[in-house]
C-alpha positions as CSV (number, residue, x, y, z in Angstrom):
1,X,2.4,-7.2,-19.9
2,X,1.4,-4.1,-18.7
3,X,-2.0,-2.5,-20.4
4,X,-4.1,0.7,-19.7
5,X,-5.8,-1.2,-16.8
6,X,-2.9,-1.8,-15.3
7,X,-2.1,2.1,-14.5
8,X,-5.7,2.2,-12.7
9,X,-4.4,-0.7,-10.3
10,X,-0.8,1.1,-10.1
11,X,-2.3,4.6,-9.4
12,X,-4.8,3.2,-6.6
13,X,-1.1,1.0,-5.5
14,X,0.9,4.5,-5.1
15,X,-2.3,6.7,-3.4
16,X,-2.7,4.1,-1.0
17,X,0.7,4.0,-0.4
18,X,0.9,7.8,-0.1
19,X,-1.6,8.7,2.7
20,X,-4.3,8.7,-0.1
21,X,-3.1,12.0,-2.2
22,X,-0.7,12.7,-4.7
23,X,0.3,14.4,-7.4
24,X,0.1,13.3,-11.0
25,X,4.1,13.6,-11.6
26,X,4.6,11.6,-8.3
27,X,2.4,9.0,-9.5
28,X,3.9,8.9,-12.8
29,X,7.4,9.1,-10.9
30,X,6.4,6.1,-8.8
31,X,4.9,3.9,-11.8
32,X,8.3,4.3,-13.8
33,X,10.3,3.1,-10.9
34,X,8.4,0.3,-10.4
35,X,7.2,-0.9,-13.7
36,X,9.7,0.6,-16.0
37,X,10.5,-3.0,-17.2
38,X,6.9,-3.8,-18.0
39,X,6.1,-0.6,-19.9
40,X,9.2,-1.7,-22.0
41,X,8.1,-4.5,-23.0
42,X,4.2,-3.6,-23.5
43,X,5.2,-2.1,-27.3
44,X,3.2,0.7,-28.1
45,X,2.7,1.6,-24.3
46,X,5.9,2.4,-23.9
47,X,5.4,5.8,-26.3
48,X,1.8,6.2,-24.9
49,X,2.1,5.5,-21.1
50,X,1.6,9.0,-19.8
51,X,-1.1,10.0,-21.5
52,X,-2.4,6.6,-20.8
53,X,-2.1,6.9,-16.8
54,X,-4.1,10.2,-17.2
55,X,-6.6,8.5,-19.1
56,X,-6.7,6.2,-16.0
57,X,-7.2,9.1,-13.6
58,X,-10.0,10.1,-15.2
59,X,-11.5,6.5,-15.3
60,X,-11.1,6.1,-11.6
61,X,-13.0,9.3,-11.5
62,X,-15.7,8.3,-13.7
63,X,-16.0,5.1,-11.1
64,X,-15.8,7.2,-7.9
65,X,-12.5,5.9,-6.7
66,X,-10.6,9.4,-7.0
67,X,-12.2,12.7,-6.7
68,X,-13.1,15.2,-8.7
69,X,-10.8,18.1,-9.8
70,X,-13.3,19.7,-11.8
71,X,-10.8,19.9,-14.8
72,X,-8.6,21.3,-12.5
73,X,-5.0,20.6,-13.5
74,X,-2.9,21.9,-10.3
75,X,-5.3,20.0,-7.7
76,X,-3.5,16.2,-6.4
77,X,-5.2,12.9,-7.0
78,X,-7.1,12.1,-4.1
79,X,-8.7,8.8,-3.2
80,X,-12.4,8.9,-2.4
């Protein structure tokens, strides 16, 4: 079952698999692809999920894993 935790893992997955950069609707792209069947059966998360992969962002930012984008919204998410 996938959880908010998850989407750190699965964002960290897709950078890594992207030369360390990408954009928030690639990443978002990517994670429905993949996991669409897991977000369906998660409940709630299902309704929830992109607000909750942000919300991931900006805990892998708070842990230094992604940089900064200074509240930026038009800047990629970038591996440290």
């Amino acid at each position: 079952m996938a959880t908010r935790e998850s989407m750190k893992q699965w964002i960290v997955e897709y950078l890594n698999s992207s030369g360390g950069r990408g954009s928030p609707r690639d990443v978002s792209k990517y994670v429905w692809e993949k996991y669409e069947s897991e977000l369906k059966s998660s409940g709630d998360l299902l309704y929830t999920w992109q607000y909750d992969i942000r919300w991931a962002a900006q805990k892998l930012r708070n842990e230094g894993v992604l940089k900064s984008v200074n509240g930026r919204r038009d800047l990629p998410w970038e591996l440290n």
